[in-house]
C-alpha positions as CSV (number, residue, x, y, z in Angstrom):
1,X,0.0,0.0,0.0
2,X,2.9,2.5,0.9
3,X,4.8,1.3,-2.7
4,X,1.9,2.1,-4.6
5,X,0.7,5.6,-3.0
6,X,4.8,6.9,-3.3
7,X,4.3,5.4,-7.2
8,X,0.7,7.8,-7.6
9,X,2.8,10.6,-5.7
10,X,5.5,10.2,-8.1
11,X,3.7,10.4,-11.3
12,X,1.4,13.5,-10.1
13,X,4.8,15.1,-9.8
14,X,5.9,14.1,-13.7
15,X,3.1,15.4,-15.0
16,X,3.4,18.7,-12.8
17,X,6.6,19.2,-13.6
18,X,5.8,18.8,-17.7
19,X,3.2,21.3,-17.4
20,X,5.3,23.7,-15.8
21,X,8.0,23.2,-18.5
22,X,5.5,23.8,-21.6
23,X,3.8,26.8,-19.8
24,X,6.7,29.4,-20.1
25,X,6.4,29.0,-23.9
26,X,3.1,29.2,-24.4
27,X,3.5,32.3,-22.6
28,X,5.9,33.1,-24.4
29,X,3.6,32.6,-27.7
30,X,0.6,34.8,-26.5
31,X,2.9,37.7,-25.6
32,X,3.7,37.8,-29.2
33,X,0.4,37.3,-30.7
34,X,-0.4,40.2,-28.4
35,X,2.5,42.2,-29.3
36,X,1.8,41.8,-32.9
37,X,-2.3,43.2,-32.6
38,X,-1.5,46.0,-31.0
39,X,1.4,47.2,-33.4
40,X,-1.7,46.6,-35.9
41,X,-4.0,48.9,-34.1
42,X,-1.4,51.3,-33.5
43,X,-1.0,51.6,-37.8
44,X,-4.7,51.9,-38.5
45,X,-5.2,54.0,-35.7
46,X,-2.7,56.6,-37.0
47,X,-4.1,60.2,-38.1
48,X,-4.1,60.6,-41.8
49,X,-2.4,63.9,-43.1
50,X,-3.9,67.0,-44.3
51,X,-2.7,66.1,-47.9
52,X,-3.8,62.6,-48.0
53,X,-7.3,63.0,-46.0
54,X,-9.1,64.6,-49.1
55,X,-7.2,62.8,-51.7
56,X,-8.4,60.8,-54.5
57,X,-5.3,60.4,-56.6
58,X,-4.1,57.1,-57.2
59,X,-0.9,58.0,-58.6
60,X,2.0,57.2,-56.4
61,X,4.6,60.5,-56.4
62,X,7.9,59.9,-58.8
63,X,11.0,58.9,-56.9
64,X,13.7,59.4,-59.5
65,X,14.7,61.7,-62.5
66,X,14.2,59.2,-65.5
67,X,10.3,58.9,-64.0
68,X,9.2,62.5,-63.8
69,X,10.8,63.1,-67.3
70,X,9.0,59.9,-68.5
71,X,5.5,61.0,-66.5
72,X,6.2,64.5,-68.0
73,X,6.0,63.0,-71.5
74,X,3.2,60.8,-71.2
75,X,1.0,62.6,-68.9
76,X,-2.4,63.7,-69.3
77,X,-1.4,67.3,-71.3
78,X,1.6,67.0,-72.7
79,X,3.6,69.2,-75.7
80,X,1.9,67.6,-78.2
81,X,-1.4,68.2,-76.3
82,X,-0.6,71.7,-76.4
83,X,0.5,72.1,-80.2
84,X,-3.2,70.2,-80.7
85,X,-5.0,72.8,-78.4
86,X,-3.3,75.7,-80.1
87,X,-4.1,74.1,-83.4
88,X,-7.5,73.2,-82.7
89,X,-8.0,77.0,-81.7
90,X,-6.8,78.7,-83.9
91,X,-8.7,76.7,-86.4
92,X,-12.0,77.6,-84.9
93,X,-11.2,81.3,-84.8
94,X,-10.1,81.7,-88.4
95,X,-13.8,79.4,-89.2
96,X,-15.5,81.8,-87.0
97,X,-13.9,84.8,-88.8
98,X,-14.7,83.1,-92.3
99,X,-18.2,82.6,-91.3
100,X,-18.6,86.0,-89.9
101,X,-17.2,87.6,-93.1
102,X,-19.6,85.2,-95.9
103,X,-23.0,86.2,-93.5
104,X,-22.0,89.8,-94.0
105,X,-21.9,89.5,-97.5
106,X,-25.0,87.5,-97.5
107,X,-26.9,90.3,-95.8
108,X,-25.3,92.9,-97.8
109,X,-26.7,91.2,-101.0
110,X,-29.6,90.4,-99.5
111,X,-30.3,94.3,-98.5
112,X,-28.9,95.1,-102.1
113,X,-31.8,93.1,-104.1
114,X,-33.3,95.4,-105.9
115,X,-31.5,98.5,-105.2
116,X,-29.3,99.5,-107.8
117,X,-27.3,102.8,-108.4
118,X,-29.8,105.5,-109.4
119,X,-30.5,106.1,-113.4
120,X,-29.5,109.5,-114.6
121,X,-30.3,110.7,-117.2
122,X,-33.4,109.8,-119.9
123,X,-35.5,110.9,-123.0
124,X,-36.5,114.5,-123.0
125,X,-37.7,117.1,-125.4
126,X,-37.0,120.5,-125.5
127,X,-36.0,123.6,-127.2
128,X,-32.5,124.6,-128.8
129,X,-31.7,128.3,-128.9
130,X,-32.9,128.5,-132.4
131,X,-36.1,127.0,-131.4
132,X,-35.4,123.6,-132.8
133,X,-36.6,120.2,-130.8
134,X,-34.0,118.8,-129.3
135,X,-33.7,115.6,-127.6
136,X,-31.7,113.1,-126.0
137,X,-30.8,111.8,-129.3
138,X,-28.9,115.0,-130.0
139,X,-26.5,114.2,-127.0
140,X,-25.4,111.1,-128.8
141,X,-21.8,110.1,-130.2
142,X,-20.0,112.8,-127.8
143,X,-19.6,113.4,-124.5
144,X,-22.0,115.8,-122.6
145,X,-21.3,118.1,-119.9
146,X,-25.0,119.6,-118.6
147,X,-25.6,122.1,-115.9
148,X,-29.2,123.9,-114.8
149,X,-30.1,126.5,-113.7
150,X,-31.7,130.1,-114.6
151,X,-30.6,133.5,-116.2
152,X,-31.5,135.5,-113.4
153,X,-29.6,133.7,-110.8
154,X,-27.2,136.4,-109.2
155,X,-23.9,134.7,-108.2
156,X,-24.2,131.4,-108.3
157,X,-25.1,130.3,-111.9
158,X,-22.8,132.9,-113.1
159,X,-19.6,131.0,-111.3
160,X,-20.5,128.1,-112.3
161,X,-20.7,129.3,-115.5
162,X,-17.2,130.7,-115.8
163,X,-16.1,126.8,-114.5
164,X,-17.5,125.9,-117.1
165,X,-16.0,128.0,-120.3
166,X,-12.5,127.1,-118.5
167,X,-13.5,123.4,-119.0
168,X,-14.6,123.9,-122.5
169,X,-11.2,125.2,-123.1
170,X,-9.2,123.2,-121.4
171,X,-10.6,120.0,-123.1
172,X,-10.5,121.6,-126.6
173,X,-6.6,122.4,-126.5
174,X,-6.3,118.7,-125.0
175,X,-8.0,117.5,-128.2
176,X,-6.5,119.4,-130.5
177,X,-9.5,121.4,-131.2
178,X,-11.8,118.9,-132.2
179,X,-15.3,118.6,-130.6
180,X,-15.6,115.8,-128.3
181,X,-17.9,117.2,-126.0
182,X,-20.9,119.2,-125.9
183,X,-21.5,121.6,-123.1
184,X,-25.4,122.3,-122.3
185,X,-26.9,124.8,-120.0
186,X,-30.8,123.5,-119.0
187,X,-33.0,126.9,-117.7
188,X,-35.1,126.0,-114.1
189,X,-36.9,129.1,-114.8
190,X,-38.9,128.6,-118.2
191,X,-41.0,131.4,-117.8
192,X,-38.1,133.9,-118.0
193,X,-35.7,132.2,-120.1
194,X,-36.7,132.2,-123.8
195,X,-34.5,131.0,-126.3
196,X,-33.4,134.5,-127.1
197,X,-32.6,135.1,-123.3
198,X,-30.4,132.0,-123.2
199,X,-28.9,133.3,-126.3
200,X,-27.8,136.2,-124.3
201,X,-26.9,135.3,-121.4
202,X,-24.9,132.2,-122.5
203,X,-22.5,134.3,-124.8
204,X,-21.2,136.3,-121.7
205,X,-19.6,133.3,-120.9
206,X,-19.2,130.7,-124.0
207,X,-20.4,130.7,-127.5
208,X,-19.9,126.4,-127.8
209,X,-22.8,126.4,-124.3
210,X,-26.3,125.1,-125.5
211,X,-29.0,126.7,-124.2
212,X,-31.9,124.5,-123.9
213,X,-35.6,125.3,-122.9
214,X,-39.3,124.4,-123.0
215,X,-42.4,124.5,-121.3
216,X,-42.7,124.1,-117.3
217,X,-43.5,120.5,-117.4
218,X,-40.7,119.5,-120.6
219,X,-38.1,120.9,-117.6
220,X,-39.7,119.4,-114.6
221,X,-39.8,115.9,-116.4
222,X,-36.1,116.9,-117.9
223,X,-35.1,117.8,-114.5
224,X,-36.8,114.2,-112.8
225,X,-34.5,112.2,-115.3
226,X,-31.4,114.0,-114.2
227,X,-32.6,114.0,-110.6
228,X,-32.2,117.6,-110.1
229,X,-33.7,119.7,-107.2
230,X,-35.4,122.9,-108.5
231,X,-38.9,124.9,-106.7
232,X,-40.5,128.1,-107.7
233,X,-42.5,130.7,-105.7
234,X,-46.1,130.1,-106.3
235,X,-48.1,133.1,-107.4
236,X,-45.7,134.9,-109.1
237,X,-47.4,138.0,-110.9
238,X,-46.1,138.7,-114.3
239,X,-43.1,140.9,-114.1
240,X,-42.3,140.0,-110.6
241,X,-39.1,139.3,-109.7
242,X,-37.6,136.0,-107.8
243,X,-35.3,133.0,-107.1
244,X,-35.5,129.6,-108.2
245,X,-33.9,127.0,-105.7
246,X,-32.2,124.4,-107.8
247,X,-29.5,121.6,-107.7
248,X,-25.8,123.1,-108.0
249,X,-24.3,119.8,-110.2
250,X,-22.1,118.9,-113.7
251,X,-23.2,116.0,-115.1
252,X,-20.7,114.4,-117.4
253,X,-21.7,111.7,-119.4
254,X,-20.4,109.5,-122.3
């Protein structure tokens, strides 16, 4: 009985003894494990910067020379990029300038339809200084320089006038005296300016001047073909003296 209780004392301490040897390591292993969860923690737990807390770039910064001159090539806007904008640009604004300029012509035609330069000039019949008709026709073949205006006009008819003669002149010596042009002097005032008025009162200044009349409405229509200005006091009494308003132009025409 003594043999067999010291042999059951014996083996309870073995088996004490073994734990106590495997216990310092397994110790041992949950200090590590431990050590190893919190260094964990401690990363995730770390405040993120100001410059990475709103980020959402995905590209990782360069770290050498050779890659920022390779990212600097083949990034998102590179030269070539540029030259394309600059193309692209300036290929749109020269379009947009094109475009501009061909709708202004457009409109300008459009507003031009129908509107042409003014006609001067036209048939008419009236009376030479010998009392002969005389027409357009008669202005034919030569060049004709035509003034109106009226026999009684004080100043300026009579400058106008003295232009005139010096013209006549002048293109007579450049021509070697031959007649290519025929000067005519048109009366506003028909009441007053007979053919033997004309006669006159043209001589003062030229003897080559036609003098051309006719009845009020010959020289209002001659007058609407040549678009000349020209008004006369209403109820003039015979004998009564007064001032036609009139257009101051030369016509020359070929």
């Amino acid at each position: 009985m003594a043999s067999a209780s010291m042999s059951s004392m014996l083996l309870r301490s073995l088996r004490a003894a073994q734990q106590c040897a495997h216990r310092p390591c397994q110790i041992r292993q949950y200090s590590q494990l431990l050590s190893r969860t919190a260094e964990t923690t401690r990363h995730s737990l770390r405040p993120l910067s100001r410059s990475n807390a709103f980020s959402t770039s995905t590209v990782r910064p360069a770290k050498t020379i050779e890659q920022l001159k390779a990212r600097s090539s083949t990034g998102p806007f590179s030269w070539k990029s540029a030259v394309l904008f600059v193309l692209t640009g300036a290929g749109m604004i020269v379009y947009f300038q094109y475009e501009k300029a061909r709708l202004e012509r457009e409109r300008i035609v459009e507003m031009s339809k129908g509107v042409g330069k003014p006609r001067v000039g036209g048939p008419f019949v009236l009376k030479d200084l010998n009392g002969e008709t005389f027409t357009e026709e008669n202005l034919k073949g030569k060049y004709s320089f035509v003034y109106f205006g009226f026999t009684h006009c004080p100043d300026i008819c009579p400058d106008e006038l003295d232009k005139m003669a010096e013209i006549i002149d002048e293109v007579r010596a450049r021509s070697n005296g031959q007649e290519v042009m025929r000067p005519v002097f048109i009366t506003c005032d028909p009441a007053r300016d007979s053919p033997e008025v004309l006669r006159g009162y043209l001589n003062e200044f030229h003897k080559d001047i036609i003098g051309l009349t006719g009845t009020y409405e010959q020289v209002k229509d001659v007058c609407r073909q040549y678009r000349v200005y020209f008004s006369t006091p209403q109820n003039i009494k015979p004998g009564e003296d007064y001032l036609v308003d009139h257009s101051i132009y030369f016509y020359l025409m070929g």
